[in-house]
C-alpha positions in Angstrom: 35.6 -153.7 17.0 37.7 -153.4 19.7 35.9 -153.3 23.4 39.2 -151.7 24.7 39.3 -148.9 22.6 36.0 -147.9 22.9 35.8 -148.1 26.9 38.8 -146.0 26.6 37.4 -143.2 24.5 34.3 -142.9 26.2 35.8 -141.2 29.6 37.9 -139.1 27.8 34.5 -137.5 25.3 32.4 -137.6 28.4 34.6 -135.5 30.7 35.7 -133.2 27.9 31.4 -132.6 26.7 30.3 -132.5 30.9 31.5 -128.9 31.2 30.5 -127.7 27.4 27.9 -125.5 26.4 25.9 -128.4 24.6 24.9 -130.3 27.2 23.6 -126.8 29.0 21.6 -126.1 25.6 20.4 -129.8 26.1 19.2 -129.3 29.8 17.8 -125.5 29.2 15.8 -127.3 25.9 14.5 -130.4 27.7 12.7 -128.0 30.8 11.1 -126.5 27.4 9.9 -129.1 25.4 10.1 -133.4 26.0 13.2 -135.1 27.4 13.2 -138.0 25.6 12.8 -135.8 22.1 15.2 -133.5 23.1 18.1 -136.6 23.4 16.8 -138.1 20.5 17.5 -134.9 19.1 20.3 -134.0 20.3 22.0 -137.7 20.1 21.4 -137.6 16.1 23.5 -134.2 16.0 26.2 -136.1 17.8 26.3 -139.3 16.1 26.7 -137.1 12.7 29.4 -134.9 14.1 31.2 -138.3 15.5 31.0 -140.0 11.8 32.7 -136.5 10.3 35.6 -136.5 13.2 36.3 -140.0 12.9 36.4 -139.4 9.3 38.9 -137.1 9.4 41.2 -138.9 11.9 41.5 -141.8 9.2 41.9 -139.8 6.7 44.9 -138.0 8.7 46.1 -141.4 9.3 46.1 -142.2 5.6 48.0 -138.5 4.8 50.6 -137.8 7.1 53.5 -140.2 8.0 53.5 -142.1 11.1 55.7 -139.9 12.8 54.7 -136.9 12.0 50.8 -137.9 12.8 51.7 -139.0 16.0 53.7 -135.4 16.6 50.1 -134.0 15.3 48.1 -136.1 17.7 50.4 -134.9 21.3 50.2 -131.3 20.1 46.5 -131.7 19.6 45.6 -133.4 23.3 48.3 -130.9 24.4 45.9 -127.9 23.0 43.1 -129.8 24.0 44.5 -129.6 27.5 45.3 -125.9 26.9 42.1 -124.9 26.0 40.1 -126.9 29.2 42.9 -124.9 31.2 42.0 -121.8 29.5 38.1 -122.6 30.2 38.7 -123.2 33.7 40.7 -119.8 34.6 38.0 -117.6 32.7 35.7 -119.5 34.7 33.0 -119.8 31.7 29.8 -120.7 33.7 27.3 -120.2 31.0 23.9 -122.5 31.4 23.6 -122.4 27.5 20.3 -119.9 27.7 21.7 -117.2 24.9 22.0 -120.4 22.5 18.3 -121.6 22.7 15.9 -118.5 20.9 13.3 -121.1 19.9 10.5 -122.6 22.1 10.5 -126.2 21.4 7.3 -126.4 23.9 5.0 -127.3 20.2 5.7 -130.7 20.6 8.1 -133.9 20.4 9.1 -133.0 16.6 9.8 -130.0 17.1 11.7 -130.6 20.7 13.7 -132.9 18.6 14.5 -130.8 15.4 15.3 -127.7 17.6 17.9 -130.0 19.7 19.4 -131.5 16.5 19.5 -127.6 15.1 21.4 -126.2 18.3 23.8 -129.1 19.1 24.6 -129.5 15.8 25.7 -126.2 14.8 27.1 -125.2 18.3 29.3 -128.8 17.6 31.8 -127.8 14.9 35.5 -127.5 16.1 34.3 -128.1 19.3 36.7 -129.8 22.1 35.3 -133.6 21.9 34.9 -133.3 17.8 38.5 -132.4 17.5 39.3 -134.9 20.2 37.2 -137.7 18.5 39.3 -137.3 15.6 42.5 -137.1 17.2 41.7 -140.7 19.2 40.5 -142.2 15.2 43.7 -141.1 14.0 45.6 -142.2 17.3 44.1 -145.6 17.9 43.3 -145.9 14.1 39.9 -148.0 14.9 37.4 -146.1 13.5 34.5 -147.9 14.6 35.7 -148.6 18.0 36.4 -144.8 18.5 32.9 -144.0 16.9 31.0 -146.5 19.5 32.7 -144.7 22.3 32.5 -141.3 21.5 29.2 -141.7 20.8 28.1 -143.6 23.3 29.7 -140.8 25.3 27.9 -138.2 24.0 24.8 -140.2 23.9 25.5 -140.2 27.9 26.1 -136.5 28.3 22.7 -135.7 26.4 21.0 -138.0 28.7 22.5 -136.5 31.6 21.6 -133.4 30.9 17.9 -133.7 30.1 17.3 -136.1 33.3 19.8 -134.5 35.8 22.2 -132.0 34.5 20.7 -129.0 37.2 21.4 -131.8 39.7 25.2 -132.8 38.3 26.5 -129.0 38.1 25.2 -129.0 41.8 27.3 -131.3 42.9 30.0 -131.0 40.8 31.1 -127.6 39.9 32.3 -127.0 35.9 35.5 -125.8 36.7 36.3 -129.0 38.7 35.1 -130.8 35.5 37.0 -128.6 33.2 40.6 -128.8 35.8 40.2 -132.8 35.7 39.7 -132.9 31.5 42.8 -130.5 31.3 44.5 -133.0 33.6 43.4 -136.2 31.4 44.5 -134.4 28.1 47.7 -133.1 29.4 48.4 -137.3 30.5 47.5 -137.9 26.9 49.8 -134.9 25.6 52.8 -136.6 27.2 52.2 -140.1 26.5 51.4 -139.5 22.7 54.4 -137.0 22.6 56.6 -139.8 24.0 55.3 -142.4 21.4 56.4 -139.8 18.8 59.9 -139.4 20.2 60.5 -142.7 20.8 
């Protein structure tokens, strides 16, 4: 495993989940039911939907030819970027409420099973799972990728069941959103260079 690699990913997942509906669902299900059940939950949807993108970034690696995956990975941070840009102009401030019909006050089980339910539905062909597979096929280290990402993730979830009312606070989403487009669009450029050059 490399360290590198996976203290590089984990920014890059972290900004791009801060801002996304998931981590609202977290923080609207953990004033419901338990915290801690709620992250266990909601950490076990993410560590499946990590294993599947990094999956399918190795597999891309394994497929396409070098330069033509590299082309693939710069137009994918490019819409990445595109799509965080688009987020920020609409100006999406949902706190994740319409996502969460179930009371997950019953108890720790069920906190956790209705976390794992939301996040991992609401996940697929989100931003980060997209952009977890994009860094596999990228920096073709699937474990190092797969330790960051998910320890990213893992990070969000806990933010938002101990302080996420606190963060968007402080920190407004589209100021989150503007800086992720910013990252991505640094990553577009540099990946589209490695592909030209």
């Amino acid at each position: 495993m490399n360290f590198l690699i996976a203290a590089t990913v984990f920014p890059i997942i972290f900004i791009g989940e801060l801002p996304d509906k998931t981590m609202f669902a977290s923080l609207v299900l953990a004033t419901k039911g338990k915290p801690g059940s709620v992250w266990i939950g909601a950490g076990l949807a993410f560590t499946l939907h990590v294993a599947f993108a990094v999956t399918v970034g190795m597999v891309a690696v394994l497929l396409l030819p070098h330069q033509a995956l590299d082309v693939a990975v710069a137009l994918l941070f490019l819409a990445g970027a595109a799509l965080s840009v688009r987020e920020f102009v609409l100006g999406r401030r949902k706190n994740g409420d319409e996502d969460v019909e179930a009371n997950p006050s019953a108890g720790p089980v069920r906190a956790a099973a209705v976390a794992f339910g939301v996040v991992f539905v609401a996940e697929w062909g989100d931003l980060t799972q997209v952009l977890t597979a994009n860094l596999a096929a990228h920096y073709q280290s699937p474990l190092s990728v797969g330790v960051g990402a998910t320890l990213a993730l893992w990070a969000v979830a806990g933010v938002a069941v101990t302080g996420g009312r606190w963060l968007t606070r402080v920190v407004a989403a589209d100021v989150i959103r503007a800086g992720t487009a910013v990252v991505l669009t640094g990553l577009a450029a540099y990946a589209g260079w490695v592909a030209l050059n």
